[in-house]
N, C-alpha and C positions, 0 to 999 in steps of 0.2 A: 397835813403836810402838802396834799394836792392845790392847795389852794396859792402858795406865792405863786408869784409873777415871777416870769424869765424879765429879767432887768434889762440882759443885753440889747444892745441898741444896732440895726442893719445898717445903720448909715454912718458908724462910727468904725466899723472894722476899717481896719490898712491891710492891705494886703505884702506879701513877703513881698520882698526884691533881695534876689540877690547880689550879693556885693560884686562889684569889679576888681579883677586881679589886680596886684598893687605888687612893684618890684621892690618890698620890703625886705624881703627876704636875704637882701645880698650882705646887712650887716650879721646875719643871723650865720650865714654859711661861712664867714671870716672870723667869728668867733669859733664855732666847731672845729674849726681846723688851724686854727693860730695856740686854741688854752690847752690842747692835750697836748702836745708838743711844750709847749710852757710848762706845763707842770710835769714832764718826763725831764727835760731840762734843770726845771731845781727843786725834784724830787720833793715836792709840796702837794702833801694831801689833799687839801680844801681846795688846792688849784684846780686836783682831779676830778675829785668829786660836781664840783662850780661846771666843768666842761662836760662830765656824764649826765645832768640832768639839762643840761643848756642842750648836747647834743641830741638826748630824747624828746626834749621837746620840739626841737625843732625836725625832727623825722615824724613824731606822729602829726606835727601840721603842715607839712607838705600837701602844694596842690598837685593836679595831675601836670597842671602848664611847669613848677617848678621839676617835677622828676622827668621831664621833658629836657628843659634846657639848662638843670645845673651839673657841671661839672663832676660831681661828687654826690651818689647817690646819697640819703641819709642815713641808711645802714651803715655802708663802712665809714663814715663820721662817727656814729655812736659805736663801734668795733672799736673805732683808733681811739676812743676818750676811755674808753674800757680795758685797752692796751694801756693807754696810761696809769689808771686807778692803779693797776698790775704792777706796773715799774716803780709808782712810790709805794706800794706796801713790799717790796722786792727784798730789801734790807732784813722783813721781819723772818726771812724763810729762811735766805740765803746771806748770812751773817758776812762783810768783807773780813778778808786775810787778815792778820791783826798786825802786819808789818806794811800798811798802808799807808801811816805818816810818814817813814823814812822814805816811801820810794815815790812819795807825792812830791816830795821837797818842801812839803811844810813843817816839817819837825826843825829842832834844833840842828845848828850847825855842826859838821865833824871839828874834831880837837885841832888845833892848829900847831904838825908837832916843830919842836923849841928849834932854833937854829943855836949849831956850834961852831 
């Protein structure tokens, strides 16, 4: 086994470069904070869920340059999409009153009484 050859070639390595910052991130921070809100709004699971994993990813790729000059740390973006998971499973804890269609006004209309 002493006997292969190192194959690698010296004059074939690239060397790293690191990438340039890149102001990508602004569609990224308007999603986090527009779909928890949406899915609190019309209490739609997958809305939730879609903003807590968009939320966490875009907190654990933050650069230093963004937690510098964005608005909205990425923590309490992924707090507020987690708030919402919370608000659509809400129903399954805290059941509403069961007198909620008559005082929504969506139920059926009162009796119209007879004139004499």
């Amino acid at each position: 086994m002493a006997s292969r050859k190192d194959m690698r070639r010296a004059d074939l390595v690239i060397p790293y470069v690191e990438p340039k910052d890149e102001k990508a991130g602004e569609f990224g921070s308007t999603l986090t904070s527009t779909l928890p809100m949406a899915a609190m709004f019309t209490r739609n699971k997958m809305l939730g869920w879609v903003a807590l994993v968009i939320a966490l990813l875009n907190w654990i790729s933050e650069s230093p340059s963004q937690k510098n000059t964005s608005a909205t740390p990425g923590y309490l973006s992924f707090g507020m999409s987690l708030l919402a998971v919370g608000v659509t499973y809400m129903p399954l804890f805290m059941p509403p009153p069961p007198n909620t269609q008559m005082a929504s006004g969506t139920g059926a209309a009162p009796p119209v009484p007879g004139a004499s």
